[in-house]
DSSP file (Angstrom, degrees, kcal/mol; ACC not computed):
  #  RESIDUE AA STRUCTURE BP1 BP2  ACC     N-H-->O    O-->H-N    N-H-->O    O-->H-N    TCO  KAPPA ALPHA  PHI   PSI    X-CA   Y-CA   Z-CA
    1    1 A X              0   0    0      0, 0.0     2,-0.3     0, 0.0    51,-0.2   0.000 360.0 360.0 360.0 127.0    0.0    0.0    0.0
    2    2 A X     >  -     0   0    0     49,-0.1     4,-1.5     3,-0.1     5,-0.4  -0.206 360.0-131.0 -20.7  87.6    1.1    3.4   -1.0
    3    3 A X  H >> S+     0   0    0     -2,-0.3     3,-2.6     1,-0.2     4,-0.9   0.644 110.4  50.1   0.0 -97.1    2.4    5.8    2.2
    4    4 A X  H >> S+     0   0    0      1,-0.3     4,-2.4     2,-0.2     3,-1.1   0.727 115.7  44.2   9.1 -82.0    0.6    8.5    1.5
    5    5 A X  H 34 S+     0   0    0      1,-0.3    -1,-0.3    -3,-0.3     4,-0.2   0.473 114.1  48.0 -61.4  -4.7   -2.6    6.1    1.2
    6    6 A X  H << S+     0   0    0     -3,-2.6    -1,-0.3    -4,-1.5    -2,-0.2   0.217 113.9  47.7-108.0 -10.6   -1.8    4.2    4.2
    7    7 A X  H <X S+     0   0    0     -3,-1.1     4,-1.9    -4,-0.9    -2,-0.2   0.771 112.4  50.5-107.8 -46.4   -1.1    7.6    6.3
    8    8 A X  T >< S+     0   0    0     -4,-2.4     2,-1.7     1,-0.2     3,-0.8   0.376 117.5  38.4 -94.7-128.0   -4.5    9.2    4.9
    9    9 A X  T 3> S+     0   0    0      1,-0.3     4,-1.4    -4,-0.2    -1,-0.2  -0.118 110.2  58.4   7.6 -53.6   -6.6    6.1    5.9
   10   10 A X  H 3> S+     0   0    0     -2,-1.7     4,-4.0    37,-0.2     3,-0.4   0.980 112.2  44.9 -44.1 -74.4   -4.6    5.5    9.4
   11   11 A X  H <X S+     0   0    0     -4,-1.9     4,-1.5    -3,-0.8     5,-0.3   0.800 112.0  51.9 -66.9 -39.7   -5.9    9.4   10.2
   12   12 A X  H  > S+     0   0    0      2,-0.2     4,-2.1    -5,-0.2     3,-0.4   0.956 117.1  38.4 -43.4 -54.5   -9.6    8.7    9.0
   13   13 A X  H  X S+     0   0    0     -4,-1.4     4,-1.9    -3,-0.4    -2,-0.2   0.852 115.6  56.2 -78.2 -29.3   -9.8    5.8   11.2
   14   14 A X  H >X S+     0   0    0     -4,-4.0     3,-0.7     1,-0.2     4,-0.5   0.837 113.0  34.2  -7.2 -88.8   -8.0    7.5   13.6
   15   15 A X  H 3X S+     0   0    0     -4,-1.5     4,-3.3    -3,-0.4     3,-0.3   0.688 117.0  55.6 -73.1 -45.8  -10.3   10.5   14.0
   16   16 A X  H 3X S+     0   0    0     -4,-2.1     4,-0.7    -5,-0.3    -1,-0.2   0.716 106.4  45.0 -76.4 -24.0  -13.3    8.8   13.4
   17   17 A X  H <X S+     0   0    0     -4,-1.9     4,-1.4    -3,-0.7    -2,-0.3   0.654 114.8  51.4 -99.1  -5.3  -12.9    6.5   15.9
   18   18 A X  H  X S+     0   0    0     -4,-0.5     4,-1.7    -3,-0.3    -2,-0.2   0.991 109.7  55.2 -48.0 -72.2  -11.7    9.5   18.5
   19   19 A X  H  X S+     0   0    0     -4,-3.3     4,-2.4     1,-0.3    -3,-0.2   0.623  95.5  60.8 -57.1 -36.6  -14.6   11.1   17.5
   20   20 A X  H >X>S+     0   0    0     -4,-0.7     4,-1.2     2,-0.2     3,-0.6   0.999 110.2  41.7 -40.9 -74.5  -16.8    8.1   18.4
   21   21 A X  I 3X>S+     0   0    0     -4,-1.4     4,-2.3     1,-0.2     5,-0.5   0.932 113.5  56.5 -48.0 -43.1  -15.7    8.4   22.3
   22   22 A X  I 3X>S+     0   0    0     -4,-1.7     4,-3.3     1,-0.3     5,-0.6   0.911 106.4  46.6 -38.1 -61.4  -16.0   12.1   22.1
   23   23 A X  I <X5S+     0   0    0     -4,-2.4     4,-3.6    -3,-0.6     5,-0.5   0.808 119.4  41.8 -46.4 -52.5  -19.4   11.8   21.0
   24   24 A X  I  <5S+     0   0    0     -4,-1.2     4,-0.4     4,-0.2    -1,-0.2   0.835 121.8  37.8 -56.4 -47.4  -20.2    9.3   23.8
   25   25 A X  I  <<S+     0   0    0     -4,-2.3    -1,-0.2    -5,-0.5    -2,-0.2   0.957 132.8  21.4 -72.6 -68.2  -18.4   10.9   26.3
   26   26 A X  I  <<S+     0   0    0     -4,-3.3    -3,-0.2    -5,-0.5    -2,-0.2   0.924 126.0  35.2 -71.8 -51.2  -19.3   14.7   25.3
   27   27 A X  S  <<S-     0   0    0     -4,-3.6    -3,-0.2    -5,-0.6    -1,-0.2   0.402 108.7-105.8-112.6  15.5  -22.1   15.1   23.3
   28   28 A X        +     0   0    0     -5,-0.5     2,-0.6    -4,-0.4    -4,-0.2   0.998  56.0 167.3  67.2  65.3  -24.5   12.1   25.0
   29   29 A X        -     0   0    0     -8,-0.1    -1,-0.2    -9,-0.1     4,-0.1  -0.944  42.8 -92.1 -90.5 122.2  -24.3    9.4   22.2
   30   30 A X    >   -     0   0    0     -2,-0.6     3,-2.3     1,-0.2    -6,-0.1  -0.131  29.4-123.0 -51.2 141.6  -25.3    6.3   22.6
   31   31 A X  T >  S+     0   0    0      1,-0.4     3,-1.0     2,-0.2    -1,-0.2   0.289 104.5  83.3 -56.4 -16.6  -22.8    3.6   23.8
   32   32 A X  T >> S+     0   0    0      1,-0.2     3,-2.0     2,-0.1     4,-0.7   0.800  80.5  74.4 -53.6 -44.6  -23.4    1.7   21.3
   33   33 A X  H <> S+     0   0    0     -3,-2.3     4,-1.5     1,-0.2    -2,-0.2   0.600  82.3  62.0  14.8 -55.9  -20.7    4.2   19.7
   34   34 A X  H <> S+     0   0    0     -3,-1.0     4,-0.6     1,-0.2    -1,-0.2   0.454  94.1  66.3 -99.3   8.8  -17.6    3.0   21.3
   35   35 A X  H <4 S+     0   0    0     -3,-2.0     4,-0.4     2,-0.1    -1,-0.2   0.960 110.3  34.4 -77.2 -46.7  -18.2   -0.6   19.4
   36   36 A X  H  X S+     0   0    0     -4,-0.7     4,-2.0     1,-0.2     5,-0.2   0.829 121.8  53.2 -81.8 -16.0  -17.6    0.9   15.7
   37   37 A X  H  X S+     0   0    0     -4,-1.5     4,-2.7     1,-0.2     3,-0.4   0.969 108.5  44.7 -82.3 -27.1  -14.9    3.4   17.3
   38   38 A X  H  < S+     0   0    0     -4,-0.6    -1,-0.2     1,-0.2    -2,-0.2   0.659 114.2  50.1 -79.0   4.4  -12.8    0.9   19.0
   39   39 A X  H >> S+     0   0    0     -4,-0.4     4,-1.7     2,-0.1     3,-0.7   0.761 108.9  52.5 -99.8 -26.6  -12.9   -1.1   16.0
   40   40 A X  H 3X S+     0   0    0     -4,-2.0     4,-1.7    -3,-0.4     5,-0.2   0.891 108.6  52.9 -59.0 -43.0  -11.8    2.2   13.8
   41   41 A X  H 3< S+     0   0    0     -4,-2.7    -1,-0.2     2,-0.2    -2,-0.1   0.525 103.2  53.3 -97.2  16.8   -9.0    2.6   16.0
   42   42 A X  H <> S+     0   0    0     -3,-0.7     4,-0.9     2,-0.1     3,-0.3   0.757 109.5  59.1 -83.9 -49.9   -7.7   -1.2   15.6
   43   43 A X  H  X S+     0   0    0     -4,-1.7     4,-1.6     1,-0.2    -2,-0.2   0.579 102.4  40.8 -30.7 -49.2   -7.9   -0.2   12.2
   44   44 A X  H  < S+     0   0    0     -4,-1.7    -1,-0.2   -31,-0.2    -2,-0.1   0.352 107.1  67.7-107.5   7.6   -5.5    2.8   12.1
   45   45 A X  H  > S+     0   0    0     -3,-0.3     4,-0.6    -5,-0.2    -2,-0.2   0.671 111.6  32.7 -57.8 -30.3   -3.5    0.5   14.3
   46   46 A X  H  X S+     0   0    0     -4,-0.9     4,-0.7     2,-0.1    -2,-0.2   0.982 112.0  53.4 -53.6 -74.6   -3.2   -1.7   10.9
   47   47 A X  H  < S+     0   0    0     -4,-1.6   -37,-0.2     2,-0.2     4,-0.1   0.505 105.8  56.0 -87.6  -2.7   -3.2    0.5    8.4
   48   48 A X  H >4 S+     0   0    0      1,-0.2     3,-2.1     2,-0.2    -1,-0.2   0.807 105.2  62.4 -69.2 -78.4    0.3    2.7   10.5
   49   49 A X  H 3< S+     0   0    0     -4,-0.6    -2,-0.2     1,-0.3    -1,-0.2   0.649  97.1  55.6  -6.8 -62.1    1.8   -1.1   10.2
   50   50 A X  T 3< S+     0   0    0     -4,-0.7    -1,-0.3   -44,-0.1     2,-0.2   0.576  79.9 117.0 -69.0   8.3    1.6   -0.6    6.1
   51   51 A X  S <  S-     0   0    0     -3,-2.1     2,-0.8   -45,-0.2     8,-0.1  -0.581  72.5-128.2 -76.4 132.9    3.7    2.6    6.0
   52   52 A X        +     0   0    0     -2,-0.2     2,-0.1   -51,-0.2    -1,-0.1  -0.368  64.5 127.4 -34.2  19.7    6.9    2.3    4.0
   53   53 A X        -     0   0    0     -2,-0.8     3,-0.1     1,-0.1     4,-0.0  -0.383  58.4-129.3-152.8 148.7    9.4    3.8    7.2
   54   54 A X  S    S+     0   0    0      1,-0.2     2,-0.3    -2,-0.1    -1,-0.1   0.999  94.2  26.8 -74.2 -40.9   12.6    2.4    8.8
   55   55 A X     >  -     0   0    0      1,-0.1     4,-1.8     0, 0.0     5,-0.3  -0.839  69.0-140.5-127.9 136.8   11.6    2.7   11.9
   56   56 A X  H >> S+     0   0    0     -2,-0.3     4,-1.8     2,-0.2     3,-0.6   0.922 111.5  60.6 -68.2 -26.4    8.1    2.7   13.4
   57   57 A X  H 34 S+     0   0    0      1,-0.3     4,-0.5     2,-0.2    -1,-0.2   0.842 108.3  52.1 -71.0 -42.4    9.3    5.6   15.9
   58   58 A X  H >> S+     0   0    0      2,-0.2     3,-0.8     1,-0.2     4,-0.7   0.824 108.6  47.8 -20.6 -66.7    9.9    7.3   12.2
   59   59 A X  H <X S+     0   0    0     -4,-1.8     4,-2.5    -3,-0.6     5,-0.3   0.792 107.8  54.6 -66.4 -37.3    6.3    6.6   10.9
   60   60 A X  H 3X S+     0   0    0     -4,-1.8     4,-0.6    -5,-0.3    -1,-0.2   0.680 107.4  45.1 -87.3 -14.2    4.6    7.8   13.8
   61   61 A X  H <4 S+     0   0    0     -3,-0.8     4,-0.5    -4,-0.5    -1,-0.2   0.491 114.6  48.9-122.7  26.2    6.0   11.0   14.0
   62   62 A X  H  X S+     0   0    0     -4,-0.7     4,-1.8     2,-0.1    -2,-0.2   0.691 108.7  60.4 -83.4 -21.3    5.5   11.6   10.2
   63   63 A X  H  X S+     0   0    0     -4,-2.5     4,-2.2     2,-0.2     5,-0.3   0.857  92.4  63.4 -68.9 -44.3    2.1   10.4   10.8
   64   64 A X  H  X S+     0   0    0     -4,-0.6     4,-2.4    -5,-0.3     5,-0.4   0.990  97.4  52.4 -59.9 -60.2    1.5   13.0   13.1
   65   65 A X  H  > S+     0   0    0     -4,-0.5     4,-1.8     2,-0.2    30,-0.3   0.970 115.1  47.8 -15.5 -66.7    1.9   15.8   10.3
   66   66 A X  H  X S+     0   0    0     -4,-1.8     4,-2.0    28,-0.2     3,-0.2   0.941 113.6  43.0 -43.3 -74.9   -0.6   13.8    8.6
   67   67 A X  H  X S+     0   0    0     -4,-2.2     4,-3.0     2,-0.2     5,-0.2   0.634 111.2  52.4 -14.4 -51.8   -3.0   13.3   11.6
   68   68 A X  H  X S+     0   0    0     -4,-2.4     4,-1.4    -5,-0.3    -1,-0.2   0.941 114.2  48.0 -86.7 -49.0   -2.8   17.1   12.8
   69   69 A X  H  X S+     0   0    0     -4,-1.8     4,-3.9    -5,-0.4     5,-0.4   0.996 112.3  54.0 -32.7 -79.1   -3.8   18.0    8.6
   70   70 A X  H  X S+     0   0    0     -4,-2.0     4,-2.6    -5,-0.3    -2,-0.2   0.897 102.1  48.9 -37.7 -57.2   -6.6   15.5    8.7
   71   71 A X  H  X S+     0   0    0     -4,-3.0     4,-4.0     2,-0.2    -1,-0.2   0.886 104.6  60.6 -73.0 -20.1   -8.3   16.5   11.4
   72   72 A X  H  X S+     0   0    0     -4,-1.4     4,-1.8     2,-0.3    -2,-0.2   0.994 111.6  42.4 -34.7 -69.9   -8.3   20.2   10.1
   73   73 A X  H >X S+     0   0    0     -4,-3.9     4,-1.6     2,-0.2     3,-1.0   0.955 112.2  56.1 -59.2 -17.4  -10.2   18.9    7.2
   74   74 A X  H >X>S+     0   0    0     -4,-2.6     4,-1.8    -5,-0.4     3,-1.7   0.972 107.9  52.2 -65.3 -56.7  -12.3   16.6    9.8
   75   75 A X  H 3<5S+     0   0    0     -4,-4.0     6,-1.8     1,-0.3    -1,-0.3   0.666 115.5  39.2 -50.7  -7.7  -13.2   19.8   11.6
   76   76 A X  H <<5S+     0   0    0     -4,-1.8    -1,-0.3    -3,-1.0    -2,-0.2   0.643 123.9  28.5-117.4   6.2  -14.2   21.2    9.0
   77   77 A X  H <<5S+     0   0    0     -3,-1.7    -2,-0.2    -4,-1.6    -3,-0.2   0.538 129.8  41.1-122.1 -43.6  -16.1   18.8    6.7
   78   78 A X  T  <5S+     0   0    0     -4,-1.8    -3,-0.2    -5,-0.5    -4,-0.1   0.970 129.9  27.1 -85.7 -79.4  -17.4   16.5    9.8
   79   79 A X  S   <S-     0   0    0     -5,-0.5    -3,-0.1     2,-0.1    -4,-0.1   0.515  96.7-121.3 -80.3 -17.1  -18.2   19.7   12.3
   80   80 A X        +     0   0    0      1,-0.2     2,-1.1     0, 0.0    -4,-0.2   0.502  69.5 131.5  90.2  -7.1  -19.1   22.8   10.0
   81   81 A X        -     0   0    0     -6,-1.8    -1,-0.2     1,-0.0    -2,-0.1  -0.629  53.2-145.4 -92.3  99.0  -16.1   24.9   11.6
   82   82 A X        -     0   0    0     -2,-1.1     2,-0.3    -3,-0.1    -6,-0.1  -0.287  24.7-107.6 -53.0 129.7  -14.5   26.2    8.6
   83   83 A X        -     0   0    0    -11,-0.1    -1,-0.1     2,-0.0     5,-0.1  -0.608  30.2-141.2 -69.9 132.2  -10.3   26.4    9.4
   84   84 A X    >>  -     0   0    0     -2,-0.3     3,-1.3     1,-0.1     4,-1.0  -0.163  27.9 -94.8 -85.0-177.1   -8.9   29.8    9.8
   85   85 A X  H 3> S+     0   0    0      1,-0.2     4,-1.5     2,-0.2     5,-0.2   0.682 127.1  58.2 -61.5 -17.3   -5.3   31.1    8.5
   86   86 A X  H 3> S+     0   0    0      2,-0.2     4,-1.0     3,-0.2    -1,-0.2   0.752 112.9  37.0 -79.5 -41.0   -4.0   30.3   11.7
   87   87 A X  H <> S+     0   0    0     -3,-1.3     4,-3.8     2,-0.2     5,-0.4   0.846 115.2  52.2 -71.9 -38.0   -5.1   26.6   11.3
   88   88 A X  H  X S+     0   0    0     -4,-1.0     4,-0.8     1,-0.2    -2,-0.2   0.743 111.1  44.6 -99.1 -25.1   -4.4   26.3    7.9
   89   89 A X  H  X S+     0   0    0     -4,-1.5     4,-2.7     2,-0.2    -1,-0.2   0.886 109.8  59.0 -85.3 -28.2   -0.7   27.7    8.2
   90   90 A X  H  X S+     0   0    0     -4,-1.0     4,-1.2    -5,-0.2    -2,-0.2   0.966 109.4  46.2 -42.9 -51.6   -0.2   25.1   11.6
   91   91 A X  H  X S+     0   0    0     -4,-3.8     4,-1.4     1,-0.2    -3,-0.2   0.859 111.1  56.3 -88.1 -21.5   -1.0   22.1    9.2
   92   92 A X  H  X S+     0   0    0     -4,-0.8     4,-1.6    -5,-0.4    -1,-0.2   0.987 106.5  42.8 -26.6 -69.0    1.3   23.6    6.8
   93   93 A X  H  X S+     0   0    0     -4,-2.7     4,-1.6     1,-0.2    -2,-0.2   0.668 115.4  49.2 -79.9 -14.3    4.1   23.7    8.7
   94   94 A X  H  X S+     0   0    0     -4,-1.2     4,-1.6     2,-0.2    -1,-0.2   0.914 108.2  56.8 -76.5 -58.2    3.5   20.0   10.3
   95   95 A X  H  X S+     0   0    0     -4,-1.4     4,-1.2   -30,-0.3    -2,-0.2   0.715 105.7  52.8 -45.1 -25.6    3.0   18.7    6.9
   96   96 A X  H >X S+     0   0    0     -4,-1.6     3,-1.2     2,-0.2     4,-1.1   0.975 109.2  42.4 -76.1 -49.8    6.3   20.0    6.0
   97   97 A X  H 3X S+     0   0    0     -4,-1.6     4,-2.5     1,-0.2    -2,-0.2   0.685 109.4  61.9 -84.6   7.0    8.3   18.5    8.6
   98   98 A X  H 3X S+     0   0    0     -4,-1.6     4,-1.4     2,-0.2    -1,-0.2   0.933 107.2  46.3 -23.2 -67.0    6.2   15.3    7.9
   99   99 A X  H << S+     0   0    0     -4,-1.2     4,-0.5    -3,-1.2     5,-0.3   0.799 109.7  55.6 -90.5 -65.6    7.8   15.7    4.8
  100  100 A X  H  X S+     0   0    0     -4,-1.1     4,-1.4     1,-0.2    -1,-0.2   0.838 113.9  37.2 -10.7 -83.3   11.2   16.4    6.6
  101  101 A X  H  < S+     0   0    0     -4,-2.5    -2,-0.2     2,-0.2    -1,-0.2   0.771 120.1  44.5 -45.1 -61.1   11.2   13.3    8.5
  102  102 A X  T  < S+     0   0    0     -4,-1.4     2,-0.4     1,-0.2    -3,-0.1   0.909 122.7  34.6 -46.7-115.3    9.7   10.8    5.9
  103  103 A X  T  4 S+     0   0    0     -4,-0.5    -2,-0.2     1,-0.0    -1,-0.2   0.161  87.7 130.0 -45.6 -13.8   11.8   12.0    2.7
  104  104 A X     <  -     0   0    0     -4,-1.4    -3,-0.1    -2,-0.4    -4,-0.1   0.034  66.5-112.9 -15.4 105.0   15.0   12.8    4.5
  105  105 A X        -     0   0    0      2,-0.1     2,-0.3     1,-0.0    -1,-0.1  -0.260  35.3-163.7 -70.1 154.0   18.4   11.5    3.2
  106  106 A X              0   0    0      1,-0.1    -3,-0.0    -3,-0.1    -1,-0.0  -0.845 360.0 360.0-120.0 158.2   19.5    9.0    5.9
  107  107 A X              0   0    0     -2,-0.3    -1,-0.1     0, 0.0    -2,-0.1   0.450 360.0 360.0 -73.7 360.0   23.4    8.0    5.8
């Protein structure tokens, strides 16, 4: 599987399955909830496993870059809060040193 695609999957199930407990926890969702999120978040426990990376400690903190992006769009596609410049230049600037970490030349 593709990085990329294996990093943008990881952060859906991620987020989605966050979002589950949130709901539960925060907004009064039924408990029935925490079945499909703890199964979401087994799920972006997989799909990190497919990332291309030497080292997992490597993948996981380009995955955060990813992660911190993603939920931008979740908040704003999921929740209705449109990101401001402030947001938009934060997941910038993580994406980049994503980008850093990941693509780096290593000796």
């Amino acid at each position: 599987m593709p990085t990329l695609l294996a990093f943008a999957l990881a952060a859906l199930a991620e987020i989605a399955g966050c979002f589950a407990f949130w709901a539960v926890v925060r907004s009064g969702a039924p408990a029935l909830w925490l079945l499909p999120g703890a199964a979401s978040l087994l799920a972006f426990a997989a799909l990190l496993t497919q990332v291309e990376a030497s080292a997992a400690g490597r993948a996981f903190a380009t995955y955060g870059g990813v992660y911190i992006a993603a939920s931008l769009l979740w908040l704003w596609l999921a929740e209705g809060v449109r990101p401001d410049r402030w947001d938009l230049l934060g997941g910038g600037i993580c994406l980049a040193g994503a980008a850093v970490i990941l693509l780096g030349p290593r000796g």
